[in-house]
Structure formats: C-alpha cells, structure tokens
C-alpha positions as CSV (number, residue, x, y, z in Angstrom):
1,X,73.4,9.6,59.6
2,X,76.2,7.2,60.9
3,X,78.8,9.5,60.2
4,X,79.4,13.4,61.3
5,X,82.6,15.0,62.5
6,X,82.4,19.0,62.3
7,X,85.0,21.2,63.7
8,X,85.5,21.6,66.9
9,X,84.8,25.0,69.3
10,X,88.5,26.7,69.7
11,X,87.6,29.3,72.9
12,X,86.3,27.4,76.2
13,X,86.8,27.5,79.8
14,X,86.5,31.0,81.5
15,X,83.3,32.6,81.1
16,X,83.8,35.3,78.6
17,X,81.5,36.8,76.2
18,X,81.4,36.2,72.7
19,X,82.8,38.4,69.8
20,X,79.2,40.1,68.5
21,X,78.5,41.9,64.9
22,X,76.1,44.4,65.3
23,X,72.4,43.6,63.6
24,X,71.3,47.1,63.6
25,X,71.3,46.6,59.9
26,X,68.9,44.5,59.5
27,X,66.6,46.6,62.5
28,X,66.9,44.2,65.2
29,X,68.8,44.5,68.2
30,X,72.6,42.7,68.7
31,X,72.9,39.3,70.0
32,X,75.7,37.5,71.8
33,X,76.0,34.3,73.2
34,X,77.5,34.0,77.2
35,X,79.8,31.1,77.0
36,X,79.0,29.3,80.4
37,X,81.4,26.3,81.8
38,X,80.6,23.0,81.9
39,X,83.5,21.4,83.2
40,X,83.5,19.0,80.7
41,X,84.7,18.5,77.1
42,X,82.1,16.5,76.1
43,X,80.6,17.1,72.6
44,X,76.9,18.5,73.5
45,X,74.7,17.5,70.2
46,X,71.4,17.3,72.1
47,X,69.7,20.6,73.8
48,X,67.0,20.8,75.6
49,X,65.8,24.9,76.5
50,X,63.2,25.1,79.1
51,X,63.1,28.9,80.2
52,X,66.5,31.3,80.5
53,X,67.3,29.7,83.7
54,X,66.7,25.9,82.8
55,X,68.5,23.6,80.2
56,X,69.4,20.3,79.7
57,X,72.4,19.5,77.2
58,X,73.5,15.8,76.3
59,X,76.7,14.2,74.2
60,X,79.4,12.6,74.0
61,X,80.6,9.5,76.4
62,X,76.9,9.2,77.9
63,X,77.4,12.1,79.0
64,X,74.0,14.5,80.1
65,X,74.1,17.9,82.0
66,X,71.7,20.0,83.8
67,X,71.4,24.1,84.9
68,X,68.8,25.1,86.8
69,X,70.4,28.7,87.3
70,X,71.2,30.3,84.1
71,X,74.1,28.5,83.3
72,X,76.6,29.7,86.7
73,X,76.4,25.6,87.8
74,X,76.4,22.5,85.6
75,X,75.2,19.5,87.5
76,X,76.4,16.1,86.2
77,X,72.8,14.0,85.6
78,X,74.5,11.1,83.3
79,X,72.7,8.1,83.1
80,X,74.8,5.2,85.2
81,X,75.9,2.6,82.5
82,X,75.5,4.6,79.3
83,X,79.6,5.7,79.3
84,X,79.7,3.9,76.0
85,X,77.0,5.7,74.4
86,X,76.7,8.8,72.4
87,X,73.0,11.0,73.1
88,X,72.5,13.2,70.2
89,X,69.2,14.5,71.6
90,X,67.3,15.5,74.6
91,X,64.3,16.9,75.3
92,X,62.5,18.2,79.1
93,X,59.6,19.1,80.0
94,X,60.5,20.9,82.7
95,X,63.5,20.8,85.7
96,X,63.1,17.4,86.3
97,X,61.6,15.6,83.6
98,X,63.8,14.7,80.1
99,X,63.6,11.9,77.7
100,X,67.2,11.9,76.1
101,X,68.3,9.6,72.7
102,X,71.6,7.8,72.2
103,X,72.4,7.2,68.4
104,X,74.0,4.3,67.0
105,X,73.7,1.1,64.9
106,X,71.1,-1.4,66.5
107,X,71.0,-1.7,70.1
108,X,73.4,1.4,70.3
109,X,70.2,3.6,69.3
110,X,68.1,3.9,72.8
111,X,65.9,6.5,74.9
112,X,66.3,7.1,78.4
113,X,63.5,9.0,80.8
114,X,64.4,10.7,83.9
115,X,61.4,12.1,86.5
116,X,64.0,13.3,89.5
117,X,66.1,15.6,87.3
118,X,68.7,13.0,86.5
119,X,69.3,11.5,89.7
120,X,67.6,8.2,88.2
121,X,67.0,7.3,84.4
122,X,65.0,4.7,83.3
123,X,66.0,3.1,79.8
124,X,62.2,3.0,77.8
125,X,63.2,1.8,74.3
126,X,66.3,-0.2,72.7
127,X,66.1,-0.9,69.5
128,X,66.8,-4.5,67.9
129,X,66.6,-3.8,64.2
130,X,70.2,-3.8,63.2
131,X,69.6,-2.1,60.2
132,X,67.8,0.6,62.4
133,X,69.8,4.1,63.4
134,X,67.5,6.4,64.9
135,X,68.8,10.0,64.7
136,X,66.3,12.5,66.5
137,X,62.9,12.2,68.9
138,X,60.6,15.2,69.2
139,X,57.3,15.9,71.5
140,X,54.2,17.7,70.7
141,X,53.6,17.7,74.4
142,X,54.6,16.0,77.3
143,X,52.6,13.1,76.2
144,X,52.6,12.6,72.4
145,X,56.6,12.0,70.8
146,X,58.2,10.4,68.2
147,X,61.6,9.2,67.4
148,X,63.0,9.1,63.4
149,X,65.6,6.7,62.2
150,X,67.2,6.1,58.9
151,X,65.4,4.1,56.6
152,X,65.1,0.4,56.9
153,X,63.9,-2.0,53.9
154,X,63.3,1.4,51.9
155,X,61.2,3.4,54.1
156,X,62.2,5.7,56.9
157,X,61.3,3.7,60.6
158,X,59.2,6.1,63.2
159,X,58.6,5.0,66.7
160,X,55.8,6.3,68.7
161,X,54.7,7.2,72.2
162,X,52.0,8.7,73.9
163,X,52.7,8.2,77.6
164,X,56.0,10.5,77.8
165,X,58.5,8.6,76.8
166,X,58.0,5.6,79.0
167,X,57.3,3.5,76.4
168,X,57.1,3.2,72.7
169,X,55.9,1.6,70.0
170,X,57.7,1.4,66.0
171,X,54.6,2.4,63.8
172,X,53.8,0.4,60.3
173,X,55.0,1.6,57.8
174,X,52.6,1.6,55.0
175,X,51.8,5.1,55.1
176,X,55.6,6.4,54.6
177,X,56.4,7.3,51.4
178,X,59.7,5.3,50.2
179,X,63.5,6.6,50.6
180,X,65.5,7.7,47.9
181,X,68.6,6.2,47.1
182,X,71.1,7.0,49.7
183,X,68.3,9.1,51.5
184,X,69.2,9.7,55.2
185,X,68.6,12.1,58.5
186,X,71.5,13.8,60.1
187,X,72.3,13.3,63.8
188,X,73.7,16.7,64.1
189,X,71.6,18.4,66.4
190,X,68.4,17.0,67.6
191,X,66.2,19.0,64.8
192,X,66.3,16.8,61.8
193,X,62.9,15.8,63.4
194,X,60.3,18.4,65.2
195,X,57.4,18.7,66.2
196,X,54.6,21.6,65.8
197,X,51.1,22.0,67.2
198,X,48.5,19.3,67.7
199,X,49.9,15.7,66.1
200,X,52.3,17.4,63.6
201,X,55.8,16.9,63.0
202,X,58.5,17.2,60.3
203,X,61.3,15.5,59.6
204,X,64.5,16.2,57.1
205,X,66.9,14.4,54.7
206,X,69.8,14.6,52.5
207,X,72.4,11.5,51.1
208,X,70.0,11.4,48.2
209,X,69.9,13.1,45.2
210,X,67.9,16.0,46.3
211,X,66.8,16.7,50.8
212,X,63.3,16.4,51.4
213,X,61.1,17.6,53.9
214,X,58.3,14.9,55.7
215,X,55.2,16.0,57.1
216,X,52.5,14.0,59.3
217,X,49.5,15.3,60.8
218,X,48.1,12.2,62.6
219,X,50.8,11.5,64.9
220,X,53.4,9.5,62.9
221,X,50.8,7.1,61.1
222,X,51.0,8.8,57.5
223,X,53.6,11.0,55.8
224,X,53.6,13.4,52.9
225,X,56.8,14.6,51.4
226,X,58.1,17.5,49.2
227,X,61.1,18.3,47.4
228,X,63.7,20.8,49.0
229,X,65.9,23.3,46.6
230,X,68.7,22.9,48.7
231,X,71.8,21.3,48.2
232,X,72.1,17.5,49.0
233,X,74.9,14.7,48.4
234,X,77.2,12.3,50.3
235,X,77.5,14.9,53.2
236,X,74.5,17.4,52.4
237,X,71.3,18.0,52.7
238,X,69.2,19.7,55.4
239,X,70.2,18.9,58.8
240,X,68.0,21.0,61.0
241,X,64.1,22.2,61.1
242,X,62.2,25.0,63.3
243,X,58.5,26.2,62.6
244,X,57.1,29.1,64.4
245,X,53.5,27.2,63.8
246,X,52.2,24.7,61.3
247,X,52.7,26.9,58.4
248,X,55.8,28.9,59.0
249,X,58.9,27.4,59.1
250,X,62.9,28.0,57.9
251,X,65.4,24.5,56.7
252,X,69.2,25.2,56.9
253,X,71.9,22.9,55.8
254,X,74.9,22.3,53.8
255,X,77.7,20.1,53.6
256,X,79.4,18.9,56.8
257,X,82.9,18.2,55.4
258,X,83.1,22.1,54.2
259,X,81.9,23.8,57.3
260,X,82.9,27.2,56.0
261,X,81.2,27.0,52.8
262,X,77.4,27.6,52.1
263,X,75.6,26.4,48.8
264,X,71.9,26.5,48.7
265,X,71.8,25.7,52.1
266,X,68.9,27.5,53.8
267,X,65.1,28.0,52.2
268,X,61.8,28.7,53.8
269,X,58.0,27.4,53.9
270,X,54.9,29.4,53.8
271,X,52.6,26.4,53.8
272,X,53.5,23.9,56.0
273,X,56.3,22.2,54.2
274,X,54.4,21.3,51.2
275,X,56.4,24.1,49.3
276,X,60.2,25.7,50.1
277,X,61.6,28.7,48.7
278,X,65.4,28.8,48.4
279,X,67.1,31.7,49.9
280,X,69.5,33.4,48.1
281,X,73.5,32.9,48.7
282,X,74.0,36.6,49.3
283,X,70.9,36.4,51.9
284,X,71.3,33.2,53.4
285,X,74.2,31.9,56.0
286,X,77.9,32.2,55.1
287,X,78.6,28.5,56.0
288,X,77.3,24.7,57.0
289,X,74.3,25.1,59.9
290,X,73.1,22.7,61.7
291,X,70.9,23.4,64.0
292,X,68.2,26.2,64.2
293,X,65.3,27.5,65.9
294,X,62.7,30.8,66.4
295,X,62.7,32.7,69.4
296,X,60.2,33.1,71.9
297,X,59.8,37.0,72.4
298,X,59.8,38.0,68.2
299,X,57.9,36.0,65.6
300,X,59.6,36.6,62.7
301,X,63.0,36.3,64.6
302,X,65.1,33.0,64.0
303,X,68.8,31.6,64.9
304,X,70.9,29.1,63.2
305,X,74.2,27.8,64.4
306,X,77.1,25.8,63.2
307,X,81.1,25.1,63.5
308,X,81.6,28.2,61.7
309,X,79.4,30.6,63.4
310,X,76.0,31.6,64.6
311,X,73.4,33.9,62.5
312,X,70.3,35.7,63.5
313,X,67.6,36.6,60.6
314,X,64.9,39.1,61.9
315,X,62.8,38.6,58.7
316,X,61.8,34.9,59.3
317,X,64.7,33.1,57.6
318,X,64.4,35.1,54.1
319,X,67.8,36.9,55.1
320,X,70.9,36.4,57.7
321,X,73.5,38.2,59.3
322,X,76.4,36.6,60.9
323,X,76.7,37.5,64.8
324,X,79.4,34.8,66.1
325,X,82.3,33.5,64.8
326,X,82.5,30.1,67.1
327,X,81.3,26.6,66.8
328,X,77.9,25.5,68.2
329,X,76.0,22.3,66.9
330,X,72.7,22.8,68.8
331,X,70.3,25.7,69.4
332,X,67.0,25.7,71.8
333,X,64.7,28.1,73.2
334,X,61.8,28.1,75.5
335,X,59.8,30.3,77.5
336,X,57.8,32.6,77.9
337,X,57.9,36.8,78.9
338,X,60.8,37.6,81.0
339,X,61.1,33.6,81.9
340,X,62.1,33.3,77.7
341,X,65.5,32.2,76.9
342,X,67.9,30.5,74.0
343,X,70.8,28.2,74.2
344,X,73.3,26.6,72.2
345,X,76.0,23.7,72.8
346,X,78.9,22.2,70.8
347,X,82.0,20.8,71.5
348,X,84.5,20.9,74.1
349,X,81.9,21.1,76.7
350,X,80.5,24.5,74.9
351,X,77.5,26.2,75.9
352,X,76.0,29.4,75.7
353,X,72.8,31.6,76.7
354,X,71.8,34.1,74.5
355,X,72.2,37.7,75.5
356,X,70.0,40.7,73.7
C-alpha cells in the first residue's frame, strides 16, 4: 500500500523485559519479549529470523541491521547509497546471506542481495513501471522467491527469481486473476506475501470491498483466489500471512488508522487458503495486527503483533490471549531444537527476542 503510519513503540533504550500476561489459561507456557538495543530509531518493518542467535531487521532511512549473538550487539550492514530509501522486507538465508526490498513508487521499489553479511550489497532488481509498488518478497528456498506489488493495469504484478535473488524476472500476467476495485497489499510487515513448501506461496489484500487471499502452486505463473470474512476498506484488510504447511495457516488484520480496535480481523484456513473461517471477536486479537507467524518448537502455536500489542494463540489461531502491551510491526522465527528462536521489530529502533 503507499500509505501506512501506525503508532509508534513508547519504551526503548535500556534492555528491560517486557510487561507479560500469564497464558496458563489457555495451557501454554508465558511469553515475553527481551527488548534488545539497536542504537537506532529507525522504523524496522522487514525481519528476517534465522535461529535465536541470528537476525536481520531492515527500515527506515535505508537503514538494515544484523545480530549474530542473540541480540547483545547490533552491527550496522546498510546498503551504501540507499539513505533515501525505505526496506519494508528482508529475508536471509543464513549469517551472511539476505535479499532485502525497498518499497516505493517506481524506481523507489528495489531488492538488494548481500553474500558477506552486509559488508557489500549488490542492487539485483529496480523496477521501471511507474505504476508498479511492490510491497513484500518471499523464498521457498534459497533459490526459488518472488516479489508482490500492487496491481498494475488491473492485475496484481509478481516478479520471479530462481537464482537467489541475483536476478529476476516480472512474470506475465495472464494467469492472475484481476484486482478489485481499490484492491491492494499492505507494506506493513514483510508477510502480505509468503511462501510454503515446494513452489507455493500466498499473498493478501484489502482496499477493496472485501481482502482476499492468492494462492500459486507453480511458482508465481498461475493464481487462485478466495474470498476472506474479514474486515476490508480504505485502511483494512489483511496485512499479514503465516502457514505451518500448505494446508494450515492463520490471516490477521484490521484497520491501520484504529490500531486499538479489532473487527473481524483474524480467520483461519484448513485447506490451503481455498476456504477461511472467521474467528470470533471475543476469541480473536484485541486490536490492528500486522504481522504474524508459527513457532518452531509447537505446531499449533502462533504469534501476532501490532502497535497495540503482541498475542500468542496455542490452538492454531482459533483463539488469542494478549501477552504485550507494546508496539511491534514485524514477527519472524526460525530454527530448529535448542537453535529455534522468534523475533519482532517496530519503531524506534525496537526489537525483541522471544523469551518462554
């Protein structure tokens, strides 16, 4: 989307650990998230989780950061150059490889690849379409990505690679079904668009008259799409994504401008995305989320974050309980066994590793 302000994180600085509600009633253990420094005040919007000791967050200003120790250093990686840019995603591979996405109209919309963890960053795709604003990328694997923009001439624009992000290619179009009216992606959090196992991916919408959820299964050539039961308009829709496999998977949302206010703004899929079931107000988050994903250590266990707070549902997404009060745009994890981990980043400079 071309617009998105949210609130902004109030505590930062000191390390200090985050106000936690109990989610012993729901049977799971309590979370908190470890506010770590960055030193900076950019606004992190992209979030990349490798394992509980690796991450990657991008932002604001051109600005991208790199812990390779659990968050107690944040080394400055930012592409030389990109100052006047704004990355609204990133994802690694590992320590030292990332492919990170600056948003904007026309040649403001761009990916950049690093091999040397940030020391050098080659830029692999601008795009030239001024009616073009691409908003999230996602990889299957360290080989097979795309990257979603708004659409253009009535049909949402995906680019392609299949060489890591070094270079891509925009895909025809004839097997994407057409745009609604007003029908856009939000560039909240790097999940509008992800990716599952194989050549699948998903992608989300509001703007329109009602969000919608897109499905390919061949790598970005053909689309389906279904209907969501969540709230859409001007500012609402579904902003983030996350599937535990090719048939499990949880949608939150709402509406940006009322970040403490939650209408119809989370569901879940059973079947890939071809159907969602709404969950219910007195189940489902307390206000606007936009970003979410499952952790690696408990399959039914998922997070969601947004300006007004973080929630954990142990129950795949069919119910939520409030554990943070903060402000966090983005939410990762990676990993596996004791090497698992979860972050999340926001404003101010804001991020934190999940403690359980």
């Amino acid at each position: 989307m071309r617009i998105l302000r949210v609130a902004a994180l109030a505590a930062g600085g000191l390390l200090l650990m985050a106000n936690v509600v109990p989610a012993q009633a729901h049977g799971g253990p309590s979370y908190r998230w470890e506010l770590t420094p960055t030193g900076t005040t950019a606004q992190f919007r992209g979030l990349a989780a490798v394992s509980k000791d690796v991450a990657w967050v991008a932002g604001t200003s051109g600005t991208v950061f790199r812990t390779v120790d659990g968050g107690k250093h944040w080394q400055n990686v930012s592409p030389a150059g990109a100052e006047s840019l704004q990355f609204r995603d990133v994802e690694a591979f590992d320590a030292r490889r990332a492919v990170a996405l600056t948003i904007g109209e026309g040649e403001d919309s761009r990916v950049y690849r690093t091999d040397d963890g940030g020391k050098t960053w080659s830029e692999t795709f601008r795009n030239t379409d001024p009616k073009a604003f691409y908003d999230c990328i996602a990889f299957n694997d360290a080989k097979h990505g795309l990257a979603m923009s708004d659409p253009v001439d009535g049909k949402f624009r995906i680019a392609a690679t299949s060489d890591g992000g070094r270079s891509w290619q925009v895909q025809p179009t004839g097997g994407m079904p057409a745009a609604l009216t007003g029908e856009f992606g939000f560039a909240a959090s790097g999940t509008c668009l992800v990716a599952g196992p194989g050549r699948t991916a998903w992608f989300a919408t509001g703007g329109g008259d009602r969000p919608r959820v897109f499905r390919t299964d061949d790598g970005g050539r053909h689309w389906t799409v279904a209907d969501s039961p969540m709230a859409s308009g001007a500012a609402a829709g579904i902003f983030s994504l996350a599937f535990r496999n090719t048939l499990f998977g949880v949608a939150v949302g709402g509406d940006f401008t009322k970040p403490t206010e939650a209408v119809n703004a989370a569901s879940v899929t059973y079947d890939g995305g071809r159907t969602w079931k709404l969950v219910p107000a007195d189940q489902a988050p307390k206000g606007y989320r936009s970003g979410s994903h499952f952790v690696p250590w408990s399959p039914f266990t998922v997070i969601a974050v947004g300006p007004s707070g973080s929630d954990v549902s142990f129950d795949g997404g069919r119910s939520w309980k409030q554990f943070y009060d903060g402000s966090f745009d983005s939410v990762e994890c990676a990993g596996h066994g004791i090497n698992a981990g979860c972050w999340a980043s926001g404003a101010k400079g804001a991020v934190g590793r999940l403690v359980h």
